[in-house]
Structure formats: structure tokens, C-alpha cells
C-alpha positions in Angstrom: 39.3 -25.5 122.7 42.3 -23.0 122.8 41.8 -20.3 125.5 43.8 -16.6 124.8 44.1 -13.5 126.8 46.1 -10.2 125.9 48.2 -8.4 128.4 49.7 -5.2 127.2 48.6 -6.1 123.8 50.9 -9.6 123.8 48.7 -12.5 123.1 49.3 -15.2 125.7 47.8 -19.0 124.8 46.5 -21.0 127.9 47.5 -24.4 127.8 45.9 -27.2 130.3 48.1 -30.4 131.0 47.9 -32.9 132.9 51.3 -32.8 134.6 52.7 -29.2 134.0 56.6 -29.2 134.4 58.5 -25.6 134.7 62.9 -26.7 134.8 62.1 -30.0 136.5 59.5 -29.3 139.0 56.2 -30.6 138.7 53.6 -27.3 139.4 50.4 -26.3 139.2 51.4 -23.6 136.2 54.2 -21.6 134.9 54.4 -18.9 132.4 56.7 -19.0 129.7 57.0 -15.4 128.7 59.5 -16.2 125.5 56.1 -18.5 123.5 53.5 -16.4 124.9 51.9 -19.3 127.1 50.5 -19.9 130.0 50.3 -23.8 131.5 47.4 -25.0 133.6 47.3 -27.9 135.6 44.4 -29.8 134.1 43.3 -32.1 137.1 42.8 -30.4 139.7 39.5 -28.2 141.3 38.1 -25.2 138.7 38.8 -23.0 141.6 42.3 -23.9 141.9 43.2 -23.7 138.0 41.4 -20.1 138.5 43.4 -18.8 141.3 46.6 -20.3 139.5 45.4 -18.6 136.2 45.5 -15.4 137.9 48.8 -15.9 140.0 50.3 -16.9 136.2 48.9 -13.5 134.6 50.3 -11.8 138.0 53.5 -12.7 136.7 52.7 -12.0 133.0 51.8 -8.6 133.9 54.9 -7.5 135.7 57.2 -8.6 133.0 55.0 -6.9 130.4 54.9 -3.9 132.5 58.8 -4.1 131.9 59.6 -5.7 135.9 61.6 -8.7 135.0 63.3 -7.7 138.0 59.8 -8.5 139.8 58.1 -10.9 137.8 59.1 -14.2 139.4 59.5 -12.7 142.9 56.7 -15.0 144.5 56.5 -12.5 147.7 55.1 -10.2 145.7 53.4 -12.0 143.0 51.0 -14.3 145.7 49.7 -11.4 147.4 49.1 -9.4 144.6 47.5 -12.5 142.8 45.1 -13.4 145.5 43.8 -9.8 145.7 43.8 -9.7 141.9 41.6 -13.1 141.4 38.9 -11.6 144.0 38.8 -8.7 141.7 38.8 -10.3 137.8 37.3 -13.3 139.5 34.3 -13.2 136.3 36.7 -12.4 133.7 39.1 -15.6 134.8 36.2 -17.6 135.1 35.6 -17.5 131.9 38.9 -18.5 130.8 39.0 -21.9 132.4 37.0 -24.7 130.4 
């Protein structure tokens, strides 16, 4: 089952694999803003692919807010993901199968 979620009216797909890979580096997901996806790492704890769902539409949301200046700068995105998962923590759950 395909999972989607709109930010600022883009519809993103959420992908799980089993061995994401973002330019070469193995991760637990990545966003790739140009096909509208978001990659999950499939094996790993619920709670983690939660927390890394939100810390991927952290980073959706700044570049659709227009940021791209922001949108990969993990300083901000981290923080601003953690306190955003304990926030939309029912909403994400139900994104992740």
C-alpha cells in the first residue's frame, strides 16, 4: 500500500526500502523534492521510521515554504523535527504501515 501526504498542496509519495541510499550514503530517509518522494527505511523500529518521517517532511516543508536556503540545513531541521513529531505524533502514526 502506497502512503501520500500533501504539503503546501504538493503531493509527496512515501516510499519504504529496505536499504534507502541518498548520493552514496546509506540513511534512514531522504527526500527527493524534484519526484515528490519521501524514502523510509523499511527495517528498522515503527518509532524510528516515525521520527524519520517527520525529520523528512521537516525538510519538505522548508523547501515548499520557498527556504531552499534552509531545507537541508540539519541544525535546524533536527530540532525543529523532534519538536514537530511530539506535536503531529497521531497524524504520522498513521502514515507508517
Amino acid at each position: 500500500m502506497t502512503k501520500h501526504i500533501t504539503v503546501s498542496g504538493i503531493n509527496y509519495e512515501i516510499v519504504y526500502r529496505k536499504n534507502p541510499n541518498d548520493r552514496g550514503e546509506s540513511v534512514w530517509g531522504f527526500s527527493d523534492y524534484e519526484h515528490t518522494r519521501i524514502v523510509i527505511k523499511k527495517n528498522m523500529s515503527k518509532q524510528k521510521q516515525r521520527q524519520t518521517l517527520m525529520h523528512e517532511l521537516t525538510h519538505i516543508a522548508v523547501h515548499e515554504a520557498g527556504r531552499d536556503d534552509l531545507c537541508n540545513e540539519e541544525a535546524l531541521i533536527n530540532p525543529l523535527g523532534n519538536v514537530l513529531y511530539q506535536t503531529f505524533k497521531p497524524v504520522v502514526d498513521c502514515l507508517v504501515p
